[in-house]
N, C-alpha and C positions, 0 to 999 in steps of 0.2 A: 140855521143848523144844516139844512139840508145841502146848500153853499158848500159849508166847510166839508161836508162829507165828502161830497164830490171830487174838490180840492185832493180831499188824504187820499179817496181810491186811484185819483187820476197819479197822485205824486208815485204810489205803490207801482202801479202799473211800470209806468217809466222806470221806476231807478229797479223796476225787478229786470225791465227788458235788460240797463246795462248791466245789470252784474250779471245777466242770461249771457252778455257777452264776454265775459272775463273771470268764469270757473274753469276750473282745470279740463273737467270733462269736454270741455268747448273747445278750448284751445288744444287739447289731444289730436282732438276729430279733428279741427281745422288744420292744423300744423301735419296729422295724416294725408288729408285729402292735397294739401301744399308739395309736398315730397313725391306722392305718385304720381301729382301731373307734371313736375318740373323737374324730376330725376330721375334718371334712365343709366345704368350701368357702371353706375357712381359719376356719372357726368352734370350737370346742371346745365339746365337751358338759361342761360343769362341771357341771352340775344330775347329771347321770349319775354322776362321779366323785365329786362331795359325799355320794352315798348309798353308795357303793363305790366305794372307791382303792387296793384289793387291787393291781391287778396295779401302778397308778401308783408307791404304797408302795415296790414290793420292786424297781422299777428304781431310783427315789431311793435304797435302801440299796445297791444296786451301786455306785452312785457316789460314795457315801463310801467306798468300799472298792477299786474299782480304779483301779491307775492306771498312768498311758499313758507311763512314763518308760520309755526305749527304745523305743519303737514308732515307727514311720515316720511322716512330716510327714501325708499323708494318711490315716492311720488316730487320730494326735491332733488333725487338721483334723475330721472325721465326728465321732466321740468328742463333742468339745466345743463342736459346733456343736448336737446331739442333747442333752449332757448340760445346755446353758442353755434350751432350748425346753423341756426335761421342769422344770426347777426353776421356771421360771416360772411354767409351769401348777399345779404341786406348791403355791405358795404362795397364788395366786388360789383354789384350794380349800380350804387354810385358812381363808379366812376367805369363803367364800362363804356366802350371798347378797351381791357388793358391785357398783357399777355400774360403778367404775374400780379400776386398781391406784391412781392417784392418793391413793384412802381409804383406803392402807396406809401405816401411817408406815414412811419410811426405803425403800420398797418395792424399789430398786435399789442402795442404799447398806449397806444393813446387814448385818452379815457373822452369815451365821445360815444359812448353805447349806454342806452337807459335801462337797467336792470332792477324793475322793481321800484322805481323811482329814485332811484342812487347813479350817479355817472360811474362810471368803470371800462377799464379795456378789456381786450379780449384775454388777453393775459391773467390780470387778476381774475377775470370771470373762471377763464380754466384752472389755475394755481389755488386760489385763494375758496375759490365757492363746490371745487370739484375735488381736487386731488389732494387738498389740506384736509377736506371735511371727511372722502367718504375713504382712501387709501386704498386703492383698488386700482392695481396697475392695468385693467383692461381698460379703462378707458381711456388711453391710447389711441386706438382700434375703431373708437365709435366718432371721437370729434372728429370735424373735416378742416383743413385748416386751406381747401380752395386752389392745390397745389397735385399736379401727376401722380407726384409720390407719397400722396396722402392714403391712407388706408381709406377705402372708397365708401362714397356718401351710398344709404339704402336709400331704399324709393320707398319707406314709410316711415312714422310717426316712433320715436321709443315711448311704450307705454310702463306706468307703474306694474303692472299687473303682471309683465312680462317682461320686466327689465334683466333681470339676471338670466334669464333663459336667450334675450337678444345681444347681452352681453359675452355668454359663454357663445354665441353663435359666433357672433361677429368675431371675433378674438381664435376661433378656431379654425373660420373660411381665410382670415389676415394671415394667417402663421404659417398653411398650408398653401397661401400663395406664393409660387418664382421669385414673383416678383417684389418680395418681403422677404424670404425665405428661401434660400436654397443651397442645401447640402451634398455635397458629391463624395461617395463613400471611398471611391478610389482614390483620390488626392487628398481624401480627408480633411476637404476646406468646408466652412459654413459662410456664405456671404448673405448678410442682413441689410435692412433698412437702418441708416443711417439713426430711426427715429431710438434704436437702440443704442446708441454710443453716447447721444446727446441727453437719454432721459436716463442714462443707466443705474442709477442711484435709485429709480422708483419700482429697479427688479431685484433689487439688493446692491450689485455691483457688476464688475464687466465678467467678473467671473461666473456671475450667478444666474445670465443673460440665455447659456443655453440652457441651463437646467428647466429655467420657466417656458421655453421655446419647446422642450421637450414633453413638457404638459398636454399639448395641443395638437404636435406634429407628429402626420401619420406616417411614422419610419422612423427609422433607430439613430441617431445622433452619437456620436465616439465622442464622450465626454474629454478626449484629447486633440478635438478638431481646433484647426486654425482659422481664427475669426476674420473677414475682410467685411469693408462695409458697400455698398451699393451706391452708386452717384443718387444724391438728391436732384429730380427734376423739381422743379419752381414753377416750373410752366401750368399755366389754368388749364383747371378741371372743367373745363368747357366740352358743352357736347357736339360745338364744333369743333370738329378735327386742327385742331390750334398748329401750324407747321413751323412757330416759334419753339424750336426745342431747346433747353438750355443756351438760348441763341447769348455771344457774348454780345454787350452792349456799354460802353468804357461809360455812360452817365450814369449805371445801377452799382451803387456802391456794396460792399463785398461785407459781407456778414464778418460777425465777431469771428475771429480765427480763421472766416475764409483767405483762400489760396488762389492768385491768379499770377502765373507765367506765362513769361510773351515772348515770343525769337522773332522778331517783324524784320526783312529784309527789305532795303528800299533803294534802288539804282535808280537815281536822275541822271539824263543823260541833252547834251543840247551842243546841237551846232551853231557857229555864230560870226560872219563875214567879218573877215579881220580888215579889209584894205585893201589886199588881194586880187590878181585879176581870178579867177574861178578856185578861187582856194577859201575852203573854212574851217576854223578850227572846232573843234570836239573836246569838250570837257567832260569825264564822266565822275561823279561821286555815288558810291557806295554805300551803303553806313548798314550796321548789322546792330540792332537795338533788344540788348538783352534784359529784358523788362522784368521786375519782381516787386507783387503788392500783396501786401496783406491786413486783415480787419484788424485793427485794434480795439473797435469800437464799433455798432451799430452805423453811425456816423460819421466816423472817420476813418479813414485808410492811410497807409504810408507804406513807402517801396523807395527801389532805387533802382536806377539806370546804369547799364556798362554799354557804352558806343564803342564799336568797334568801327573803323573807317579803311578806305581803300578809293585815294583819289588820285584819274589821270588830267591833267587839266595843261590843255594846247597842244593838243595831238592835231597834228597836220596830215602824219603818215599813214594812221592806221584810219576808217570807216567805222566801226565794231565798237558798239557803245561796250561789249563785253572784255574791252582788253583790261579794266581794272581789275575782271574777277583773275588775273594774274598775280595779283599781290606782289608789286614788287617795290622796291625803293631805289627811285631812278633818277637821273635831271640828264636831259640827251637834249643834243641844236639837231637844229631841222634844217636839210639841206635837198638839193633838189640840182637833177642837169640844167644847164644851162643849153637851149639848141644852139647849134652851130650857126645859123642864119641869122642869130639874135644875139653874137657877144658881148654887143654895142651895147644891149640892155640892161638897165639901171639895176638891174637888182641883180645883174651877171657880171661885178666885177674884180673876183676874187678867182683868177686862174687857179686849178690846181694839177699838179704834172698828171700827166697818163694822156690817154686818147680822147678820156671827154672833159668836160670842164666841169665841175659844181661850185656850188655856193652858198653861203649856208642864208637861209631866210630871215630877214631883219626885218622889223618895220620903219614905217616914216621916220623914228627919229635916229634910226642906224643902229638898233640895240638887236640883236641875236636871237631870235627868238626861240625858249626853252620851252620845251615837255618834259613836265614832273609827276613823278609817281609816287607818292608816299604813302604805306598804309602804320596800321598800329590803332591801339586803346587808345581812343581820342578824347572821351569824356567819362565819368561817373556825375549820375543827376539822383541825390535825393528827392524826393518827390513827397506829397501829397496829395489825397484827394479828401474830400467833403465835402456834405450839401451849407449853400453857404445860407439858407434861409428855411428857420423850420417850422416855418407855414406850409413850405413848400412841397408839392409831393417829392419822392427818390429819384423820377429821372429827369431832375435837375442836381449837376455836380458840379464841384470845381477843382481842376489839378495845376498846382502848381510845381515848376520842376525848374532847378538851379541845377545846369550844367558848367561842372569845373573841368579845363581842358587837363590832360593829366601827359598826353605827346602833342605840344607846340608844335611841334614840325608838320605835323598832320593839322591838326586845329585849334588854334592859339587863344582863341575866342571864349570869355566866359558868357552866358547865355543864360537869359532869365524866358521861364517859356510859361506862358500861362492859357488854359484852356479852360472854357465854360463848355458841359456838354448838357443836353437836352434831347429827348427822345417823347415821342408820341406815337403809340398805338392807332392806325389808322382804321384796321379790321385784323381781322385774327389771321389775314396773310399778307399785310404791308404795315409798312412802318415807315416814319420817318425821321431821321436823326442830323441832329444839328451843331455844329461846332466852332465857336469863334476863340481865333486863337490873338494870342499877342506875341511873339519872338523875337528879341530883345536883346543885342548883341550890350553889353556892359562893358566892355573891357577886352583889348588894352585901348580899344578909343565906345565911345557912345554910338551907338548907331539905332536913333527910334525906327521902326516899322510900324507902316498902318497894320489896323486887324485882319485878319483874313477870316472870314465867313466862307464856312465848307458847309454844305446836305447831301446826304444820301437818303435817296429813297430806295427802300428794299420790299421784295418780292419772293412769298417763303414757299416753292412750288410743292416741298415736301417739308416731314419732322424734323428732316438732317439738312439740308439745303435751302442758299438763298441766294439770286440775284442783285444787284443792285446797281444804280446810278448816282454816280456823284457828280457836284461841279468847286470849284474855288472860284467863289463869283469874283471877277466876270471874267478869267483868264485858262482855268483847268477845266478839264473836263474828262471822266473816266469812267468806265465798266468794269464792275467785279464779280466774283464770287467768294461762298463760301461753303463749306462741307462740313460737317462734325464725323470723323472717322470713330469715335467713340464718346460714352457719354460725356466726358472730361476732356476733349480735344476736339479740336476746331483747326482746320485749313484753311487758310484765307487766299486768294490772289486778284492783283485791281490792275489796270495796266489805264495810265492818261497821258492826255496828250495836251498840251499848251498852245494858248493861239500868243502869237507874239507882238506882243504889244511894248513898246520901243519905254514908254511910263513905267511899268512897272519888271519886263526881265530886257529889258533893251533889245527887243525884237528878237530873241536869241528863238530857234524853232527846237522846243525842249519836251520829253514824255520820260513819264517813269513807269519802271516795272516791280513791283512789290509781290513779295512772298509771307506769309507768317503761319505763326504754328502758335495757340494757344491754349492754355489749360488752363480751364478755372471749375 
């Protein structure tokens, strides 16, 4: 008897300590004490929790395990407004060093979060447990979704007892920030967070956006004002200074409905011993690639290409890899004096009347040798992109692009181009990006090409700026930059030079110089 006693008080004991561990009042306190040591100004220390996630850990296993059925509206209001800010963060640490969630595949969608004992994503968690059940357009305001331009995480706990007094806080400090908010009386424009365009339906409509803006905001709004919205930064809410700012990177495929334009300017230029005693010739090609992609899908993207071209190729006369930016449409023989001392000379036998003699330049087999200039619309490329495996996380892509010549006289060539891109987060200010291409002349004859394997590695000195090194193993090699002049625009320029290798460009000594301008 006295056995079995022992037994029950010993059993009591224990299963009281675990459910000591898994009442709400517990997980308050601890999910409290978790936010003020790891959150500071709406930033999260993820570098901190990547090295230990002890305490993060054992409130995520709370919440596989408790759950709020019977509990009153405000205490599964707190709960679950708490339980999606902590899974957030929880997954950002899986896989950190990364510079967005964007570089997680599925990052919102994918049901791989234990809530209660039920698998679900963060999606349905927000949709389905939060703003189906409670209709309450402020929380908005309070979830973090791990992103710049998220209404910023507090540094404590949302309790029952005080949720709607944290809720009207929070919703009133968001409204009245710039940077969510700002209205200019004299131009009578209101420019918002995008988080309003996208959820507009849960303020009534796009029309009813400022009315509830004006709820909150301390100052008069012209219910006739003009609505613009604010670029979404994506960049992590890191409390390091992250200097990946909306950086573009062609392997993060582009949200439903996103927009990305590209003007990429690129002049290869290469000299290349024709035969000649000190003579070489200079080819330069052009091509102005006017690039257009848009989301159709989480996963999938599609755009199209318009080449524009402007090629000089056997210029003997001119030095100036820039004579192409002359755009002209040309074909000229190349001729040259003949010295008086050397008439005799094989390749001076064509008198012409006057005082000196020229002739025009031929090679070994007697043919005349031409400099042609043709510029014009040389291709339009349908395109694609998407992740082609979805295991895999987002910055794994693939683009494939069919270019159809559309002026022969300039580029007669159809071209099958295909690209794998890949990117890795190396610290919150480098990166490295990788790309293996195939180019693939089809027609009007077969021409296969091995792959070409490109990396840059980039260096992000500031929010807006980034250096970088690239190579085309084993032959390119190049320096670049880039700027963002605004939040939706990006300045790129790379300048490389080629070692010449007789294999692969017939030792021809070639460098390019590239320009671009993109919006995304």
């Amino acid at each position: 008897m006295r056995l079995i006693l022992i037994t029950l008080v010993a059993f009591f004991i224990f299963n009281s300590d675990i459910v000591g561990q898994n009442t709400f009042p517990d997980f308050f306190r601890d999910a409290d004490l978790f936010f003020k040591d790891h959150v500071k100004d709406g930033l999260v220390d993820y570098k901190k929790l990547s090295k230990n996630s002890e305490a993060l850990d054992a409130l995520i296993a709370t919440l596989g395990k408790l759950k709020d059925d019977g509990q009153s509206d405000d205490i599964k209001k707190a709960y679950r407004i708490n339980a999606y800010n902590l899974l957030v963060i929880k997954k950002v640490v899986q896989h950190y060093p990364i510079s967005s969630v964007q570089k997680i595949n599925l990052f919102f969608d994918k049901k791989d979060v234990n809530f209660g004992g039920q698998k679900l994503s963060l999606n349905a968690l927000e949709k389905s447990l939060l703003f189906d059940e409670f209709k309450d357009n402020r929380l908005h305001f309070v979830l973090v979704c791990a992103a710049a331009s998220c209404p910023p995480l507090i540094s404590e706990a949302y309790f029952p007892e005080r949720i709607e007094q944290q809720l009207a806080e929070r919703t009133n400090a968001v409204l009245n920030d710039p940077n969510f908010v700002k209205y200019d009386a004299v131009s009578n424009r209101l420019e918002i967070s995008e988080i309003f365009k996208w959820y507009a339906k849960d303020f009534g409509d796009k029309k009813a956006v400022p009315q509830f803006i004006q709820q909150y905001y301390q100052g008069t709004i012209s219910p006739t004002a003009t609505i613009s919205y604010a670029p979404y930064s994506w960049a992590l809410n890191d409390n390091i200074k992250t200097a990946i700012y909306r950086q573009y990177t062609a392997s993060t495929l582009l949200p439903k409905k996103g927009i990305e334009l590209k003007v990429f300017n690129a002049l290869y230029t290469q000299r290349k011993f024709e035969g000649f005693e000190k003579l070489n010739s200079r080819s330069t090609y052009f091509s102005i690639f006017n690039q257009f992609l848009y989301g159709i899908h989480p996963k999938v993207n599609a755009g199209i290409d318009f080449v524009f071209k402007s090629n000089v190729v056997n210029d003997f006369a001119s030095s100036s890899p820039f004579k192409t930016l002359a755009f002209q449409n040309k074909t000229e023989f190349q001729s040259f004096d003949c010295p008086g001392e050397h008439h005799a000379n094989s390749l001076c036998k064509n008198d012409v009347t006057g005082s000196r003699l020229r002739d025009t330049l031929r090679n070994y087999e007697g043919q005349p040798v031409q400099t042609e200039s043709r510029i014009g619309l040389s291709h339009i490329g349908p395109k694609v992109r998407f992740n082609p495996f979805k295991k895999w996380q987002s910055n794994l892509s693939l683009q494939q692009t069919f270019y159809i010549p559309v002026n022969k006289s300039v580029d007669g060539q159809f071209i099958s181009f295909t690209q794998f891109f890949y990117d890795k987060t190396l610290s919150p200010r480098t990166q490295l990006f990788v790309e293996l291409s195939f180019w693939v002349p089809f027609a009007p004859e077969f021409k296969p090409l091995y792959p070409f394997a490109k990396a840059f590695f980039s260096y992000f000195p500031s929010e807006k700026s980034s250096i970088y090194v690239m190579t085309t193993v084993p032959f390119e090699y190049g320096i670049g930059t880039k700027y963002r002049i605004a939040p939706r625009i990006e300045l790129e320029f790379l300048a490389t030079w080629y070692v010449p290798l007789p294999a692969i460009n017939n030792g021809a000594r070639a460098n390019t110089f590239n320009f671009g301008v993109i919006y995304n």
